[in-house]
C-alpha positions as CSV (number, residue, x, y, z in Angstrom):
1,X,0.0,0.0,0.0
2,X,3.1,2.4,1.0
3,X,4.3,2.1,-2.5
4,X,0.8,3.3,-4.3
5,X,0.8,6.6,-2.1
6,X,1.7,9.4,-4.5
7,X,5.3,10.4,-4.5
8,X,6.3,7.5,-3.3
9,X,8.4,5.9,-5.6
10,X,9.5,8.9,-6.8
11,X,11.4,9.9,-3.4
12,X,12.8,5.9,-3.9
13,X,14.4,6.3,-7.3
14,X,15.4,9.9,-5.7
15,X,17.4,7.7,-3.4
16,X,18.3,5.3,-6.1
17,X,19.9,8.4,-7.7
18,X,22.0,9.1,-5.4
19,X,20.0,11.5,-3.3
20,X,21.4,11.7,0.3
21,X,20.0,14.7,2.1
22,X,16.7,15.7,2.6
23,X,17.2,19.2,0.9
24,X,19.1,16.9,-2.3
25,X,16.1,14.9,-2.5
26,X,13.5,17.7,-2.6
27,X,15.5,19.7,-5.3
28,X,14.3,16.8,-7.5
29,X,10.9,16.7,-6.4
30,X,9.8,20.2,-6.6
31,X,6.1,19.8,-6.6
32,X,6.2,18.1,-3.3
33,X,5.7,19.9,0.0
34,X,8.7,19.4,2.2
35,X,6.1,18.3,4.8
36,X,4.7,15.7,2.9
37,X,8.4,14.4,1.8
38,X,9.0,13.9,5.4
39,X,6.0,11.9,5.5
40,X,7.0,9.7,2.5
41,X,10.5,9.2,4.0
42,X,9.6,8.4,7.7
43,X,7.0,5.9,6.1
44,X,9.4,4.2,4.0
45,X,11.9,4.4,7.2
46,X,9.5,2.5,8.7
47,X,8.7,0.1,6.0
48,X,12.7,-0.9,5.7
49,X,12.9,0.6,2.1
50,X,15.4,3.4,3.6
51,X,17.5,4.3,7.4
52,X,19.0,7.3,8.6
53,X,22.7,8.0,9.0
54,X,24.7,10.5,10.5
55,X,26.6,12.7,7.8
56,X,30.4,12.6,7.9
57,X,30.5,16.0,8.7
58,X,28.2,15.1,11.6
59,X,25.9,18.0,11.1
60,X,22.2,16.4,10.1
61,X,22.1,12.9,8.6
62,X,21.4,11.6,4.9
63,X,18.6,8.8,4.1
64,X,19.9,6.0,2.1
65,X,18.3,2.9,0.8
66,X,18.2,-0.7,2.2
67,X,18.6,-4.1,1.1
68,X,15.1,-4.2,0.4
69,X,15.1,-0.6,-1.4
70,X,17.8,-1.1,-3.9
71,X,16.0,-4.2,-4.9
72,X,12.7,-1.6,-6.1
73,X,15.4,-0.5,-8.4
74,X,14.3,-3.3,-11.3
75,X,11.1,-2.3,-10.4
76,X,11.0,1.7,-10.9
77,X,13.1,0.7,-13.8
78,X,10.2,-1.3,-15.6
79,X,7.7,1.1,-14.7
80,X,10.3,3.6,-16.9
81,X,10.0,1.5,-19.2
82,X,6.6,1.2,-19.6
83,X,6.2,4.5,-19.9
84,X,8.6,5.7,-22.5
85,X,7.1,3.1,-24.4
86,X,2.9,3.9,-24.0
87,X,2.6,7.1,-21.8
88,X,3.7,10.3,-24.0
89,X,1.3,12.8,-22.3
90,X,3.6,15.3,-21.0
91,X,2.2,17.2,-18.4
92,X,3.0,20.9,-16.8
93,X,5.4,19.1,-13.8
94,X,7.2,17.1,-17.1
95,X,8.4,20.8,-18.5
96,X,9.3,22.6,-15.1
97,X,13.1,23.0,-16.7
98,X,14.7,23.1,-13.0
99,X,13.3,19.5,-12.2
100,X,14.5,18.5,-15.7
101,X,18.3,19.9,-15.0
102,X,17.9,17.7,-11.9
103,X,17.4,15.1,-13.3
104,X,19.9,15.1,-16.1
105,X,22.6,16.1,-13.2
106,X,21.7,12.7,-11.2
107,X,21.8,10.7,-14.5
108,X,25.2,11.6,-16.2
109,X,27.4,8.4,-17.3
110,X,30.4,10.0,-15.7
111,X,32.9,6.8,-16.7
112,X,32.3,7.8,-20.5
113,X,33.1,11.5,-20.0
114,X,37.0,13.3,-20.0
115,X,38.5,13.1,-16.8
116,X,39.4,16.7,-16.5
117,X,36.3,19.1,-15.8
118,X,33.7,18.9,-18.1
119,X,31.1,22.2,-17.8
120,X,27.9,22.0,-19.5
121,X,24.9,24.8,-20.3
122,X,21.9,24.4,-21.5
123,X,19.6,27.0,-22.5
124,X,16.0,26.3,-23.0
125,X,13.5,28.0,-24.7
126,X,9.6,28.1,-24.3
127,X,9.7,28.7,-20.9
128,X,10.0,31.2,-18.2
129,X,12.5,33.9,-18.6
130,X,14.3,33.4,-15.4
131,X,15.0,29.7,-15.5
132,X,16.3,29.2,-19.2
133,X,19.5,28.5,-18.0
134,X,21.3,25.8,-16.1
135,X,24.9,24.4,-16.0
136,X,26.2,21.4,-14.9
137,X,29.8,20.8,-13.5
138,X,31.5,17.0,-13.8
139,X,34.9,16.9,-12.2
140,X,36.3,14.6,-9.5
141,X,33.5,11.8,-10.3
142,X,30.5,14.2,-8.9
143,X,28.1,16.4,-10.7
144,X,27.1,19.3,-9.4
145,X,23.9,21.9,-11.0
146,X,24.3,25.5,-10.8
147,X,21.6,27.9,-11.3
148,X,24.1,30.2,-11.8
149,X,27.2,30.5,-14.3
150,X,30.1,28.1,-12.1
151,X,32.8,30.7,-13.0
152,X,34.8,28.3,-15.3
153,X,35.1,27.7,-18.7
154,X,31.7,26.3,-20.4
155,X,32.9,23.4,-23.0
156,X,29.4,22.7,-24.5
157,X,26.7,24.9,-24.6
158,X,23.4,23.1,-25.5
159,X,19.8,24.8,-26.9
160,X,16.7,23.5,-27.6
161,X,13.0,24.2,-27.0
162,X,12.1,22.7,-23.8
163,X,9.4,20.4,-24.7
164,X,11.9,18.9,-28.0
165,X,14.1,18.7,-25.2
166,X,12.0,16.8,-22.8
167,X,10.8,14.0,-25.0
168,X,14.4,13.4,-26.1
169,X,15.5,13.3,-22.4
170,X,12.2,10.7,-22.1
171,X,13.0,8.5,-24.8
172,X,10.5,9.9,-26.7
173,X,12.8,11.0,-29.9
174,X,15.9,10.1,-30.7
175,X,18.3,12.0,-29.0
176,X,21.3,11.5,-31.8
177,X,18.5,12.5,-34.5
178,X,17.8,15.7,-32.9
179,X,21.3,16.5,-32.6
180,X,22.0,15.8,-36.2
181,X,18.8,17.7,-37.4
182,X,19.7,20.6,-35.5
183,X,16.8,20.9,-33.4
184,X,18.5,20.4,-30.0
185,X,21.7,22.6,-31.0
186,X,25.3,22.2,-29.2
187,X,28.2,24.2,-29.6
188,X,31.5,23.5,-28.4
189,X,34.7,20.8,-29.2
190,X,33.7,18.8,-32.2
191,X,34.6,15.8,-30.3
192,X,33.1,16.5,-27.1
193,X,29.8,17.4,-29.5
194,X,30.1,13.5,-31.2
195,X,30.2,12.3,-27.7
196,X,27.2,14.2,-25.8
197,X,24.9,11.7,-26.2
198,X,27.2,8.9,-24.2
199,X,27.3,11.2,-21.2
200,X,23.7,11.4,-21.2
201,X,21.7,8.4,-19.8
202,X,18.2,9.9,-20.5
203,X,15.5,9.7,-18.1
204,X,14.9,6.8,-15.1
């Protein structure tokens, strides 16, 4: 029953990303109240699906998933699945470009990317003036997102129109095909250009 209460295996793939602290894991839900993510994640405390742990730093503690939690993993996956293949309603929440830079920052096949820094921007259109642009920064095995420019050196700049973007982030179109029809547009090393598409794993 847990797992049929809205949000709820969206705050367990959260935590299958990678998503550690409470404010991490609320960055990539924005529609959720952070009262009612407390709710989901002391439930699924309960349940065994996630525990608590004291941060290194030893200020707060992080949430991480069990045994039983990573083994939902094959089944959020499926569920993906299923719905880049029959569900290509995108809705209001599908287009909100912040959650969408979110999720691209936890889903970035970092072993296939240079090992030196690797800044990216992307710049959407057919959205809100203030939140067309986001950059993500690769270096040392993490990824960070910035809302604002990182102060280093971009090495791809990417535009499209959000939705084109969107449904080639889903699975929806084919991300390679866009690129080489020009309407999701990257400027930047020629080689780094050819090998965008490896770094990003699309949508879970």
């Amino acid at each position: 029953e847990l797992l049929c209460e809205r949000w709820t295996l969206l705050v367990v793939s959260r935590l299958l990303d990678g998503c550690r602290r409470f404010n991490d894991i609320h960055r990539g839900m924005p529609k959720i109240s952070p009262t009612l993510l407390k709710q989901r994640l002391e439930q699924l405390e309960q349940a065994g699906v996630c525990y608590r742990s004291p941060c290194e730093n030893g200020r707060g503690h992080e949430y991480l998933p069990t045994e039983a939690g990573r083994e939902l993993e094959s089944i959020i996956m499926g569920l993906a699945v299923w719905g880049q293949r029959w569900s290509r309603d995108l809705e209001s929440d599908d287009l909100d470009p912040a959650f969408l830079a979110w999720s691209m920052h936890t889903r970035m096949n970092i072993a296939a990317m240079p090992t030196r820094r690797i800044v990216l921007e992307f710049q959407f259109a057919g959205t809100y003036a203030q939140c067309r642009r986001y950059w993500l920064v690769v270096e040392n095995g993490e990824v960070d997102m910035c809302f604002k420019h990182p102060g280093h050196e971009v090495d791809l700049v990417i535009s499209a129109e959000i939705r084109r973007f969107v449904e080639a982030w889903r699975g929806f179109r084919d991300l390679r095909a866009e690129l080489a029809g020009g309407t999701i547009r990257v400027e930047g090393r020629q080689d780094y250009r050819r090998a965008l598409p490896d770094w990003l794993l699309g949508s879970s």
